[in-house]
N, C-alpha and C positions, 0 to 999 in steps of 0.2 A: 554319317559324318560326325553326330554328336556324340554317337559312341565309340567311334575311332578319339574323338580331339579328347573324353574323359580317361580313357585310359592313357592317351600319354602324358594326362595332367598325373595322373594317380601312379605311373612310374616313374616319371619324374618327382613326384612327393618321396616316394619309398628311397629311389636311391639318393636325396638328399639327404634322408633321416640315416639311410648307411652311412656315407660318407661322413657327416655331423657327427656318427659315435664313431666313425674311427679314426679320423684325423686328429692332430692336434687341434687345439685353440690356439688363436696367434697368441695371447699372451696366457701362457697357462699357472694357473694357481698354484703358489709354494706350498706343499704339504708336510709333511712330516715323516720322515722312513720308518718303515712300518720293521718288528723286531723280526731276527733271522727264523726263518719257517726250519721245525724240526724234520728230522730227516725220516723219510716216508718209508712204511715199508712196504716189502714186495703184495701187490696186490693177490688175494687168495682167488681162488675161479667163482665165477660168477655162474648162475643159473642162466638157463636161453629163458627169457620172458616170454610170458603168453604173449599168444595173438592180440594185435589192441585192436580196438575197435576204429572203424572209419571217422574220421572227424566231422562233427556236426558242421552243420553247412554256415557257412559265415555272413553276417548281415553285410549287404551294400555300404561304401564308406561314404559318412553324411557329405555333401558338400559343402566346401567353408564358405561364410559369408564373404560375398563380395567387399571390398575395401572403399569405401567413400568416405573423401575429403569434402568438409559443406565450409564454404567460405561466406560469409557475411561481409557485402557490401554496398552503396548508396543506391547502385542504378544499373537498370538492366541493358539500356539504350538497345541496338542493333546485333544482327550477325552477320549482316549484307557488307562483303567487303570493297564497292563500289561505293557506297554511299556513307562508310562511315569513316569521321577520324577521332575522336574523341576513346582517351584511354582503356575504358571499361570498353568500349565496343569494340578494341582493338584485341584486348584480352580473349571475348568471346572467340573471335576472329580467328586468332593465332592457335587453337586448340583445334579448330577445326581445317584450316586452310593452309594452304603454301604456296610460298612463290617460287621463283624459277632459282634463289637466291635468299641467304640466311644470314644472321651475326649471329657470334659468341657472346659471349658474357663482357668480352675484353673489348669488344666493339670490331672484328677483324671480321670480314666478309669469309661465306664457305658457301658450298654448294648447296641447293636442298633439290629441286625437282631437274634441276642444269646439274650433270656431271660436270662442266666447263663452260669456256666463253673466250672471245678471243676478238677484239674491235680492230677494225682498219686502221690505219696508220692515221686516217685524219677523223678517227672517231662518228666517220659519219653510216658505217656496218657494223653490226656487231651479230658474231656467231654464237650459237651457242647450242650444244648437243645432251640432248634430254635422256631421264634416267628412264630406263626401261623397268618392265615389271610392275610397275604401280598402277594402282585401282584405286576410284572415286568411290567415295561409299554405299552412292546406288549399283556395283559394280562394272562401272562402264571404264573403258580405259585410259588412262591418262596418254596422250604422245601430240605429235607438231600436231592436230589439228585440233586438238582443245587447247593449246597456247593461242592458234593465231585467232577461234571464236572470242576467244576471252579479250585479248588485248585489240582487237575489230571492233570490238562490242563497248569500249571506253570511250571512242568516237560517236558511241549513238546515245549513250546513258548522260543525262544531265545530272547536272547539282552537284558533279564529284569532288572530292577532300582531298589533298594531296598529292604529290606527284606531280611531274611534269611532260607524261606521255605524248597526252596531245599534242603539245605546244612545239614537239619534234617530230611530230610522225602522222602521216593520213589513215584511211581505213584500209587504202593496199599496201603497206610498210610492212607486213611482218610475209614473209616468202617462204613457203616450206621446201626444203631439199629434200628430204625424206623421211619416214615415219618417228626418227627423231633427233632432227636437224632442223632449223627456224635460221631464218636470214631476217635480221632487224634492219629495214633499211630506210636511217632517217633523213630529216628535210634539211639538216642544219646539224656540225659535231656537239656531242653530248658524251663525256666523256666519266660524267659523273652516274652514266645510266644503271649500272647493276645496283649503285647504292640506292637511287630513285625505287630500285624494286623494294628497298624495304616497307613501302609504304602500303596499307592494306588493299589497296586499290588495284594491285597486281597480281592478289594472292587469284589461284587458277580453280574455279567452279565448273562443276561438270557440265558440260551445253547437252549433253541426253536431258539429265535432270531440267535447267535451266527451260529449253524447249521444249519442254514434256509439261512446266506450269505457265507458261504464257499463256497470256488474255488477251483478247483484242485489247480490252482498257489496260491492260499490264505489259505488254508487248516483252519486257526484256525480264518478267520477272520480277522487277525491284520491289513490290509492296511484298508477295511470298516470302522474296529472300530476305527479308527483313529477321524474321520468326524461324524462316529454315533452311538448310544448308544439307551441302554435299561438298565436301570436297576431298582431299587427302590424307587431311592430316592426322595424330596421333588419336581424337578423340572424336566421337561423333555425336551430333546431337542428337540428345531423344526428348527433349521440352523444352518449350518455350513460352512462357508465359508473363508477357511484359510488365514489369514493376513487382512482378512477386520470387518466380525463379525460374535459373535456367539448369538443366540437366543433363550431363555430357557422360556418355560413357566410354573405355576405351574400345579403341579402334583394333580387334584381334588379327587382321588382315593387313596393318600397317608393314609397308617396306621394312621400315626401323630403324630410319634416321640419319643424319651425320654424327661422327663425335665431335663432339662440342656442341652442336645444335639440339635441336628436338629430337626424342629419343619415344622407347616403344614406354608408355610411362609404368609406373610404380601402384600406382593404385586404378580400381577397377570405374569406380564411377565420384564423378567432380561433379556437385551444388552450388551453383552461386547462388545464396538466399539473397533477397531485394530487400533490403529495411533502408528506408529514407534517414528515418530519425536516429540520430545517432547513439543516442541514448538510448533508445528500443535496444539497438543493434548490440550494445556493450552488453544490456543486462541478458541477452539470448546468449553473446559468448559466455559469460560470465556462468550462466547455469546449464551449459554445456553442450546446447544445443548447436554453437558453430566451434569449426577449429582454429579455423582462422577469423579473424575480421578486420579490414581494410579500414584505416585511417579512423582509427580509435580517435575518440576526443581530447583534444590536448589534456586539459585540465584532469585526464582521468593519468596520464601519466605517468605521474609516482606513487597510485596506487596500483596500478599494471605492473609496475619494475617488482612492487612487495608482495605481489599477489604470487603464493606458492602453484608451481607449476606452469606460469605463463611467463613467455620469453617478451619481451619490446623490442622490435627488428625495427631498425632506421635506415632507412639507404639513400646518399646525397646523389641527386639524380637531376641531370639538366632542365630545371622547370622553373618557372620564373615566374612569380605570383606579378602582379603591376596594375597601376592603373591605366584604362584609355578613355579616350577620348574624342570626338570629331572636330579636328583641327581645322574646318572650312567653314564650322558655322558659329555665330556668338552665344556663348560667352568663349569659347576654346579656338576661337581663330586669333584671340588676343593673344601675344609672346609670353605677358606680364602677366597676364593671369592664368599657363599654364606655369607659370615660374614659381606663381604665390602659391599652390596648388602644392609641387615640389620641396617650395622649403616651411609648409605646414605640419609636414609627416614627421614624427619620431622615430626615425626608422628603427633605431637601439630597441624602442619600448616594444614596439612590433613583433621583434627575433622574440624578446623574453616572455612578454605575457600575451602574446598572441600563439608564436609556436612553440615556447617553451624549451629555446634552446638546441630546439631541433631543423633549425633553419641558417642561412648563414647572408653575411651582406652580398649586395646585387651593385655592381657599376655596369652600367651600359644593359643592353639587349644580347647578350651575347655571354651563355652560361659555361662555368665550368665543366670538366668532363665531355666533350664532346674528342671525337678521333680525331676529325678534321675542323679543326678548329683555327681561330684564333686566340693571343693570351688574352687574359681579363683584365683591362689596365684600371687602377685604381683610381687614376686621374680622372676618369672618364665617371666617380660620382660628385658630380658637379654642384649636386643641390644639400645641402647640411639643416638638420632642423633648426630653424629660425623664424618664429612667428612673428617680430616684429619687420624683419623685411617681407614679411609674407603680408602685413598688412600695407607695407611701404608700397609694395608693388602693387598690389590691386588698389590704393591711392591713386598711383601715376596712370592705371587704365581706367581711371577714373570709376571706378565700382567705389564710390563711398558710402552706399548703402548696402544693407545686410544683399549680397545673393546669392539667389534660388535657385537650387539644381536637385536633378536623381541622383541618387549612390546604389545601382542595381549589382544584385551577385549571385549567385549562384551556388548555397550550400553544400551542394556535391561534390561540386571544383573542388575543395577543399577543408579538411575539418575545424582546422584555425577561425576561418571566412565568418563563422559567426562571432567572433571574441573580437577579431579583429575589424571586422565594419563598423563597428560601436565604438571602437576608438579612432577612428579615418573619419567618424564625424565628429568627434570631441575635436581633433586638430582641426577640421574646417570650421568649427562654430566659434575656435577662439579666434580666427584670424577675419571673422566673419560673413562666413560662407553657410549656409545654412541648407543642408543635404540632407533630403526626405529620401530614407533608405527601401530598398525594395529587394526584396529575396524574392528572386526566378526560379523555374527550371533552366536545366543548361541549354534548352532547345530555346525557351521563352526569350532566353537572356540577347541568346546571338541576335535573335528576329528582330528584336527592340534597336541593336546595334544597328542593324543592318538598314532600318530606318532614318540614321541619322540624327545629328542633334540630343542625344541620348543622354548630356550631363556626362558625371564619369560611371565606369564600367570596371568594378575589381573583379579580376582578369586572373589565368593562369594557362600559360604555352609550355607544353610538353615539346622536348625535341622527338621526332618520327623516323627522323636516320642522324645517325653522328657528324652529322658536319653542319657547320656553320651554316650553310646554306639555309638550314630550316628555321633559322632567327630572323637576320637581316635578307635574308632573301624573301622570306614572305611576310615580314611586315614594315618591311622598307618597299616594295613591290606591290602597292596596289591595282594595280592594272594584272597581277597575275590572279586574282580570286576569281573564280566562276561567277557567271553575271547574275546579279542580284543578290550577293552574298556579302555579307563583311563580318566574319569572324575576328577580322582584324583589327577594324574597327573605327581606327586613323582621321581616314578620307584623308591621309597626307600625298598629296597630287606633286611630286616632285619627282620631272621628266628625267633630271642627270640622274638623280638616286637610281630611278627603278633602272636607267639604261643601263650603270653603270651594276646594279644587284646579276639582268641576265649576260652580261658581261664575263660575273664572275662563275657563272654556272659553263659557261662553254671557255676557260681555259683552266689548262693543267699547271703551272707554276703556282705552286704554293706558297711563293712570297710575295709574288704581283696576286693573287687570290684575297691572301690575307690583306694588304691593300687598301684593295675597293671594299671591304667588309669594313676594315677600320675607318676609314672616313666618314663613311655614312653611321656607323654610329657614334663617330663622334658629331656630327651633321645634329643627327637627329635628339644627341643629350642639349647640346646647344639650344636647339630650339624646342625640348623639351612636349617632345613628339609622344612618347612614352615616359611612366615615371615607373621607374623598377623599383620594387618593394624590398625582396631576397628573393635568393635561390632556395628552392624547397627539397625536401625530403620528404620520401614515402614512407609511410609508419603502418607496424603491423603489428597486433597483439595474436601470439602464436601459441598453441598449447603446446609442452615442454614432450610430448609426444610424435612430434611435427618435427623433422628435419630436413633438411636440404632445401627449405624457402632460399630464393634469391629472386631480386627484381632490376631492373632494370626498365629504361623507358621503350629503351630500342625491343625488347624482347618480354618486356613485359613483365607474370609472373612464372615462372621455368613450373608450371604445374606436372610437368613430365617425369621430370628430375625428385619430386618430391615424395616421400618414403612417409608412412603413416603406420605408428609400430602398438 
């Protein structure tokens, strides 16, 4: 087989190298007319040539080096697409995994492992007819009955991130009609469901595989699947080794994709090197050792824009750095002293010497860019810097002495997050508030949340599918977090909000939708529930070798798409 798959790599080389010398070039080179050739005369006869001898035998053609992209960035987190939501683990995810459904670039739903879909009139079925011919990477075969293990199996797995599966469907909801055919049949209309799929939580794992590493102590898999994976998609793992790197190579057996989606990729094997420190991580790009690196450090900037051969890629992407807080316990169940909190910050000085212009202003919970969205009303930023109402107000909640709080974060979140927690305590300490700062991991950070009473929490929410829903829906909806969890953070217990959040998830009018979003964040700037900092941008220092990067939140980094010359 591997001497069959070389020679149709090594004819397909040769007739490229044909074709290349005898075609045009799309834009071919002005030359010069060369002078008229004198006129030839009749050829005299030529002698028969000896016999030539047989050609010496020809050496094997070497084979070319495989093509690897090594990307350098903060954290290796997960590959388990049950347990993870955070970016980077999403990223891993998406190389390896698919769901039954995909975006584009433009944020427009297409098909990826569902050739189609088709819901009941009252949203409470949804059909959907699976693509044939695909193989899992142990090769076991994809069709209905590794949809309905996988999405049965949602119902058994705790701790899950995202998505709203359970909350409309039992562990007999999904019905198979035939070997690729699936009846989704849920408790209550959900008409927002195929977007719901974008979430990692849905992407489809082989159950041979899956079943093949259960433990009694491990039952579903989830600690194996953390490190290793099987699924469909374009790449497949081959290392995993957490905190340092992970190693994907391509998938030769891949279907090959939608257009517009995940495609058969461009390069043969994909590195994510693991450097924490960011400055480590700059000086490895710098001396060549990555191509890319993820969220270079501000301050390095405009020495990245002048450095020959490295491009600065910025992409404004729905994410929304902010503070939170536990609004149930004191000091943050006080109104006034989340107010004074709000109108402490700089936010101007924030954009400039924290992200360096590559961020932009925040009103409300509810970022630019999103498909299904609402607009960004500017009215909706309530709080302007002002440290002497900032001192006014925390007077009136009667804090007239210095107080004591955490400022915990998380330097991976963000590359800014170090520059700028050093000035989110200068503005506390002048209005004085006196915040003992604490750099987490992103794991350490949530846990702390998740406690309670945690002081504040500089914070950053990626949207997971383009609609609004993934703002105000789940941080106005505390009651929707898996138990014992709060990413979220709040503890804001406000029964009309969350009723009125899954309200907006079970109808279709997009003007009664936008609605109930808008209220509740206007609700929650009023009571100053959240304090939004900006909207962020993804940054990447790319070698000028490197083309076709593009990022996105919903899709991530398009590592398929990307060409390395």
């Amino acid at each position: 087989m591997k001497k069959q798959v070389w020679c149709v790599m090594i004819s397909a080389v040769i007739a490229c190298l044909v074709v290349a010398a005898c075609a045009a070039p799309a834009s071919a080179p002005v030359v010069e007319p060369a002078a008229a050739a004198a006129a030839t005369e009749a050829p005299t006869a030529t002698e028969v040539p000896a016999p030539t001898k047989a050609p010496a035998a020809t050496e094997a053609p070497v084979a070319a080096e495989p093509v690897t992209l090594t990307i350098a960035r903060p954290s290796s987190r997960s590959i388990n697409p049950v347990g993870e939501s955070n970016i980077e683990g999403a990223q891993n995810i998406d190389l390896v995994y698919e769901s039954l459904v995909q975006i584009d670039g433009q944020g427009n739903l297409l098909p990826e492992l569902a050739k189609s879909w088709e819901p009941s009139k009252d949203f409470t079925t949804w059909t959907f007819n699976l693509r044939k011919g695909v193989l899992f990477h142990d090769g076991s075969q994809f069709n209905a009955e590794a949809v309905k293990y996988n999405y049965d199996r949602l119902h058994r797995v705790p701790g899950q991130s995202g998505g709203a599966w359970t909350a409309y469907t039992t562990e007999d909801s999904v019905e198979i009609v035939d070997d690729y055919t699936v009846v989704f049949n849920l408790t209550k209309p959900f008409p927002g469901l195929p977007m719901d799929m974008l979430y990692p939580r849905y992407k489809i794992t082989s159950p041979t595989w899956l079943k093949a590493n259960a433990t009694v102590a491990d039952p579903e898999a989830m600690e194996f699947a953390a490190t290793n994976a099987s699924g469909t998609g374009p790449f497949s793992l081959m290392e995993f080794v957490p905190d340092q790197r992970i190693v994907f190579n391509k998938n030769s057996d891949y279907w090959g994709g939608e257009v517009g989606g995940r495609a058969t990729s461009k390069v043969d094997r994909v590195i994510f090197q693991i450097i924490k420190d960011p400055i480590t991580a700059l000086v490895e790009f710098e001396a060549g050792r990555a191509d890319v690196l993820e969220g270079p450090p501000p301050p390095q900037f405009d020495t990245l824009r002048k450095s020959p051969g490295i491009q600065l890629l910025g992409f404004k992407v729905p994410r929304i750095a902010y503070l939170t807080m536990d609004v149930s316990k004191p000091p943050f169940d006080n109104l006034q002293v989340r107010q004074a909190v709000a109108h402490a910050i700089n936010y101007d000085e924030l954009l400039t010497a924290g992200e360096l212009g590559m961020a932009y202003p925040q009103c409300g919970m509810v970022p630019d860019g999103l498909t299904v969205s609402i607009p960004v009303d500017p009215a909706l930023c309530l709080y302007s810097y002002d440290p002497a109402k900032a001192r006014q107000l925390l007077a009136q909640a009667n804090y007239n002495k210095e107080l004591v709080i955490d400022l915990t974060y998380a330097p991976e979140r963000n590359a800014g997050f170090e520059i700028e927690v050093q000035l989110l305590q200068s503005y506390l300490a002048e209005v004085g508030i006196n915040a003992n700062v604490q750099a987490l991991d992103a794991v350490a950070q949530v846990a702390k949340m998740a406690e309670g009473a945690y002081g504040l929490s500089l914070f950053v929410w990626n949207a997971g599918i383009p609609d609004a829903d993934d703002f105000p829906g789940w941080l106005y909806d505390q009651g929707r977090l898996p138990t014992n969890e709060s990413w979220v953070g709040s503890f804001w217990d406000n029964q009309t909000v969350m009723e009125s959040m899954r309200k907006a998830r079970e109808i279709t009018d997009p003007v009664a939708r936008a609605e109930l979003y808008n209220n509740a964040n206007q609700l929650a700037m009023e009571q100053a529930i959240y304090i939004p900092l900006f909207q962020g941008s993804k940054t990447f220092a790319v070698r000028d070798n490197i083309d076709g990067l593009q990022f996105t939140v919903f899709r991530r980094l398009n590592i398929w798409d990307i060409t390395k010359n």
